[in-house]
N, C-alpha and C positions, 0 to 999 in steps of 0.2 A: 193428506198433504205431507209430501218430505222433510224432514226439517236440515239443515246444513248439519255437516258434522264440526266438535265444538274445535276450534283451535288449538294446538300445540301450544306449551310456554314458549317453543321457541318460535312458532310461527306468529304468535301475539308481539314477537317481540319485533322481531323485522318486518310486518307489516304496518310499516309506516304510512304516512298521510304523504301521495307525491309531493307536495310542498317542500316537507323536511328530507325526501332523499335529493330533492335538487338543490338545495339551501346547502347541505353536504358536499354534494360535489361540487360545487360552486367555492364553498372555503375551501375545497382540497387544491381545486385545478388555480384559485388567484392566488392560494398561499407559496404554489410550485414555482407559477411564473412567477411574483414578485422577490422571492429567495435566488432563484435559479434561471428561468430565461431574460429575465430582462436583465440582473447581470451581467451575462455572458453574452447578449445582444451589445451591449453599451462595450462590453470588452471591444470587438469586434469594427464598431462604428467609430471609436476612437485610434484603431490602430490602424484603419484607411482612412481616417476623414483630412490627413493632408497628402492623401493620394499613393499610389502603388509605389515610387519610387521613393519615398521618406518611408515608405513600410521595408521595403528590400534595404533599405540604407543601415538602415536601424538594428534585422537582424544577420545581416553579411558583415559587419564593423569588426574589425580585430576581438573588443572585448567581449562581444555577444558571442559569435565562433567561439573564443575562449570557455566560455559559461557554459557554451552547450556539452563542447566537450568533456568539460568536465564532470558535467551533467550524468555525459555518458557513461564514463567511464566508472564514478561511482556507484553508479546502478549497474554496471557487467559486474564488478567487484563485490558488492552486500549484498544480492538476488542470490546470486550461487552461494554463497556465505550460508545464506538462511536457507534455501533449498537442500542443503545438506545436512544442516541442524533440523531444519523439520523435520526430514523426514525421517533420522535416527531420533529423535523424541518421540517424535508421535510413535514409533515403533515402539519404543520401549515404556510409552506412559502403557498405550492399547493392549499390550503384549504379556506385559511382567509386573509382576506387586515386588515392590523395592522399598526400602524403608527410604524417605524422604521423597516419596513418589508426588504428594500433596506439595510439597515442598517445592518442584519443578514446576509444577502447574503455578501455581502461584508466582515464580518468578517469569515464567514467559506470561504472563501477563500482567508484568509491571508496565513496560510502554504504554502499555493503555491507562496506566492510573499516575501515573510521572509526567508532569509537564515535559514537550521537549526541550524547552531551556532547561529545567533543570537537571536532565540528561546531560546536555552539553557542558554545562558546569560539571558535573560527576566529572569527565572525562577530561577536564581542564585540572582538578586537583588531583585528577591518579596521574597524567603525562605531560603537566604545566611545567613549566621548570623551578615553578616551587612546589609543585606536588610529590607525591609518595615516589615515584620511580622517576622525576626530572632530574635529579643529580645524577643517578646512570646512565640515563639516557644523553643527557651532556658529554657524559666523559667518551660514551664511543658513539658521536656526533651521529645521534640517531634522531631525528626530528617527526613526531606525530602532531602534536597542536601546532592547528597555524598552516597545516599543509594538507595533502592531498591522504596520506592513513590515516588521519585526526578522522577528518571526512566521512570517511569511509567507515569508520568507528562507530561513529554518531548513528547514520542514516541504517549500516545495518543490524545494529540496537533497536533502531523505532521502527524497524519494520520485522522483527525478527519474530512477534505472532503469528503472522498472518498465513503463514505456508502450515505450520503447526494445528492453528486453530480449525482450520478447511481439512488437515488431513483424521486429527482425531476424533472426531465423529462419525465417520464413514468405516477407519480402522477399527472402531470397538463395535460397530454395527455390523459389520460383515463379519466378524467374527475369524478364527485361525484357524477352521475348518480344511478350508481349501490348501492351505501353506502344510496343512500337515499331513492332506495325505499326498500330498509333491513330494516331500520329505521320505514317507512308506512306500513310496513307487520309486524313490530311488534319485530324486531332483539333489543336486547342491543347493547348497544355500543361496549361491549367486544365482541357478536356475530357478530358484523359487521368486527370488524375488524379481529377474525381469519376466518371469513367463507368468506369473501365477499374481504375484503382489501388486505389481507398476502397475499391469493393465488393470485392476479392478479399481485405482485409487487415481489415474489416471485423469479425471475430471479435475476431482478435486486438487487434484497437486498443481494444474494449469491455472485452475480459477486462483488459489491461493499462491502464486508466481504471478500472476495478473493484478490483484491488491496491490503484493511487494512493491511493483514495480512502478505501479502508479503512486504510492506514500513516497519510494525513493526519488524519484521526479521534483515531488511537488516541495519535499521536504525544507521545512525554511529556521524552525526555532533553534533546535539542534545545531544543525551548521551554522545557521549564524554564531555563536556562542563559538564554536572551535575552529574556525575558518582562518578568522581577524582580518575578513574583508579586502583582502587582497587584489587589487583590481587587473583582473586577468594573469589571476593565478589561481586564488583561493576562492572565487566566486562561481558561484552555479548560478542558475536560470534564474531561482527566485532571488539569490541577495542581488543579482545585476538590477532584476526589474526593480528594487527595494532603492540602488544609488540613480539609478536613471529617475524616479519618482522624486526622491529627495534635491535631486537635483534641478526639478523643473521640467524635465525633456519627458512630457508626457506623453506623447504622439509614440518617443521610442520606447516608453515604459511599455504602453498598451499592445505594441507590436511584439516586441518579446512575448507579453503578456497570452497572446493569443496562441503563437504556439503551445506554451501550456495548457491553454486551455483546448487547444484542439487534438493536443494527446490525450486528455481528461473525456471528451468526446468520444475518441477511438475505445478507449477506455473501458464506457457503457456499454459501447454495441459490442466490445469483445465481451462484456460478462453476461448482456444479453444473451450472446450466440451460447457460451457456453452453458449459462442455466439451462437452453433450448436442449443443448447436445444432453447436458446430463441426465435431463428428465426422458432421454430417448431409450425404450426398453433395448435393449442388447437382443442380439438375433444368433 
């Protein structure tokens, strides 16, 4: 008679009792919905529940247009900011040993360890007009806090990881193989880098323009701090939804509310698609 053959440590270890793999995904899939879909249900149920024309009222109103655009326009402004700076850092972290190379690293990953208030405060003592450079910038009637480059400051500050982080792991992984013999065959440097560099880093520069753009969006601690609340000037999507809440007009809050969140949406499926594309071998 046969006898089975003995099990693996790791086969011992994931053959579990059905019981506990359902008990598993049971806390996974109520932990998601009660975090994630049932909030963004209730978003949704509150911004029609006094019907389609208090939702279109809400976000066509002078100061929500206002918000958005300025929305927008923050985010065309710090996206290319930091798509430019990514991807000369990550060029030069991947590329080159430089004294104070640790040094860079470490600071593009402050946003992630700095509250964004306290960013925005940072930004309020260097441009405040009792800060370090507010007496010159008084005298030739240069205005950053409080306005639309304060803004801009902030938002592409706390987003300024995110194109860097997606592109330097990819850049020290593929290694400069390729760029260098473009280089021995005769490429410029500008030829190496749209023919040979972009397309191989291509994903990742997308996905990480995809983060940016969605942290720029959503962005609230920061700009609130250097804004100063300005109502249809200084206000983006989140401080609006932030005065329409305080103010009671919750039907308008949640309608606002939901555009964000159905950019947040768009969001997923774009970073879906794109993990899909990356994980696609090259032909």
């Amino acid at each position: 008679m046969s006898q089975k053959p003995a099990l693996t440590p790791i086969q011992q270890v994931t053959r579990e009792p059905g019981w506990v793999r359902w008990l598993l995904i049971a806390i996974g899939v109520g932990w998601f919905a009660a975090l994630l879909l049932l909030p963004l249900a209730v978003i949704f149920i509150q911004a029609f529940k006094q019907g389609v024309l208090v939702f279109w009222h809400a976000i066509s109103e002078p100061d929500a247009l206002s918000a958005l655009g300025l929305t927008a326009l923050v985010t065309l402004l710090s996206v290319p900011l930091n798509l430019v700076f990514g991807i000369a850092a990550a060029w030069a972290i991947a590329r080159f040993r430089f004294p104070g190379r640790q040094l860079l690293i470490t600071i593009i990953d402050l946003p992630f360890s700095v509250s964004p208030v306290v960013a925005g405060l940072m930004f309020v003592l260097l441009f405040g007009n009792r800060g370090w450079f507010g007496p010159w910038l008084s005298e030739h009637d240069i205005k950053i806090i409080f306005s639309t480059p304060g803004i801009v400051l902030a938002t592409a500050f706390i987003t300024l990881p995110f194109v860097v982080r997606e592109l330097l792991p990819q850049m020290e992984a593929r290694g400069s193989e390729e760029e260098e013999a473009a280089i021995v065959l005769g490429a410029s440097g500008w030829q190496m880098f749209w023919r040979v560099t972009l397309p191989g880093i291509r994903w990742s520069l997308m996905y990480g323009l995809l983060l940016s753009t969605a942290r720029a969006v959503g962005e609230f601690g920061a700009v609130s701090v250097v804004s100063g609340h300005i109502r249809g000037q200084t206000n983006t999507l989140p401080l609006h939804i932030e005065i329409l809440y305080n103010e009671y007009q919750t039907s308008a809050a949640f309608a606002v509310a939901s555009l964000l969140a159905l950019f947040g949406i768009f969001t997923l499926i774009g970073e879906t698609l794109l993990a899909r594309l990356r994980g696609t071998p090259r032909h």
